[in-house]
C-alpha positions as CSV (number, residue, x, y, z in Angstrom):
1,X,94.9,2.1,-3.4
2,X,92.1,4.3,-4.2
3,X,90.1,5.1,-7.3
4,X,91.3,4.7,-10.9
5,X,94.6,7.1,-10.0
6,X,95.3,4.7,-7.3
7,X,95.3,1.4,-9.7
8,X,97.1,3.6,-12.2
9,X,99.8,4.3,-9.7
10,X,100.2,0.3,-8.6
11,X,100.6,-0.7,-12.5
12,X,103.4,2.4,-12.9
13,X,105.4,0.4,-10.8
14,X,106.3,-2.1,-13.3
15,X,107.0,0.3,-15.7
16,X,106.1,0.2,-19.1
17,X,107.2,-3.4,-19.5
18,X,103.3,-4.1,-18.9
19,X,101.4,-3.6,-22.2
20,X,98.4,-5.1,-22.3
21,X,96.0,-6.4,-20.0
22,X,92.4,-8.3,-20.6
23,X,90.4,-9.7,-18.0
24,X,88.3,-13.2,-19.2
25,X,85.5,-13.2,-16.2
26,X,84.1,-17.1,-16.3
27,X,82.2,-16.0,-12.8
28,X,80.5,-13.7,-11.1
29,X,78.2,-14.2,-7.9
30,X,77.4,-12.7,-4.9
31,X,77.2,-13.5,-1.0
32,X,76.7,-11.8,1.8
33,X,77.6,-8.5,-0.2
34,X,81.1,-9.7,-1.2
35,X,81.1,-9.9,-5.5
36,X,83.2,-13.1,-5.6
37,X,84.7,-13.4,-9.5
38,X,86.9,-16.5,-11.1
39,X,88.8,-14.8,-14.3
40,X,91.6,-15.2,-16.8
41,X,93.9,-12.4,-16.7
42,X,95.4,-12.3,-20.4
43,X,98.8,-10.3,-19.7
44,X,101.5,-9.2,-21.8
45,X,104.7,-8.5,-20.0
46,X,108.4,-7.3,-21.5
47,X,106.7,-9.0,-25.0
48,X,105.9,-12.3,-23.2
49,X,102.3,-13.5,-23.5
50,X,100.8,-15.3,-20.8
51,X,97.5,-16.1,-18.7
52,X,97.0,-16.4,-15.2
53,X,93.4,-18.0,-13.3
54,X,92.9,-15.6,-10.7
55,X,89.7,-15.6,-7.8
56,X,88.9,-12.4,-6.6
57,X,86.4,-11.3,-3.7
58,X,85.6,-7.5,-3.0
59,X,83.2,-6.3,0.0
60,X,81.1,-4.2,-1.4
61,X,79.4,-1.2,1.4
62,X,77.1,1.7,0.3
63,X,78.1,0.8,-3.5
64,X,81.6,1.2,-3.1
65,X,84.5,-1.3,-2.8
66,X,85.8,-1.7,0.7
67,X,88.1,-4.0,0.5
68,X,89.5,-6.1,-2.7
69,X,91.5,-9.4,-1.8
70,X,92.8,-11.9,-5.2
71,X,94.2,-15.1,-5.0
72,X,96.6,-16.7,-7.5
73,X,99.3,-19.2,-7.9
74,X,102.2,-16.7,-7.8
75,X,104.4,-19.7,-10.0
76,X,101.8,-19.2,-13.0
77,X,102.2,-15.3,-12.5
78,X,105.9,-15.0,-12.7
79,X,105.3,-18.0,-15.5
80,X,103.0,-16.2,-17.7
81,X,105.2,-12.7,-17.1
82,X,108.6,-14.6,-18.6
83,X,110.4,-15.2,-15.4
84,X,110.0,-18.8,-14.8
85,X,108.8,-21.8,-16.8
């Protein structure tokens, strides 16, 4: 995706059963130009309230994101979304 259109066009996809989002960065660092983040994302999904830990690493070249890669336990994101429990 790119650019704010491009993240709004991912999050259409789920319709609006997504209604709130808040990132909790704990954090921040970088190496070797990638900005490496640990963060609570807060998520509120088809009225179900949940939090997910998620790591995230984005290269970062002539001060733009290049590429954008997250890890997290896709159990505790289907949890916190009311799927699973």
């Amino acid at each position: 995706m790119v650019g704010p259109q491009g993240m709004l066009a991912h999050t259409a996809r789920l319709g609006n059963k997504l209604s709130a989002v808040k990132f909790t960065v704990r954090n921040i660092g970088v190496v070797n130009g990638t900005v490496m983040t640990e963060r609570i994302d807060h998520i509120k999904f088809n009225g179900v309230q949940g939090a997910v830990p998620v790591f995230g690493a984005m290269v970062i070249e002539n001060g733009k994101i290049q590429q954008w890669r997250e890890y997290f336990d896709h159990h505790q994101m289907l949890s916190a979304m009311g799927f699973v429990k």
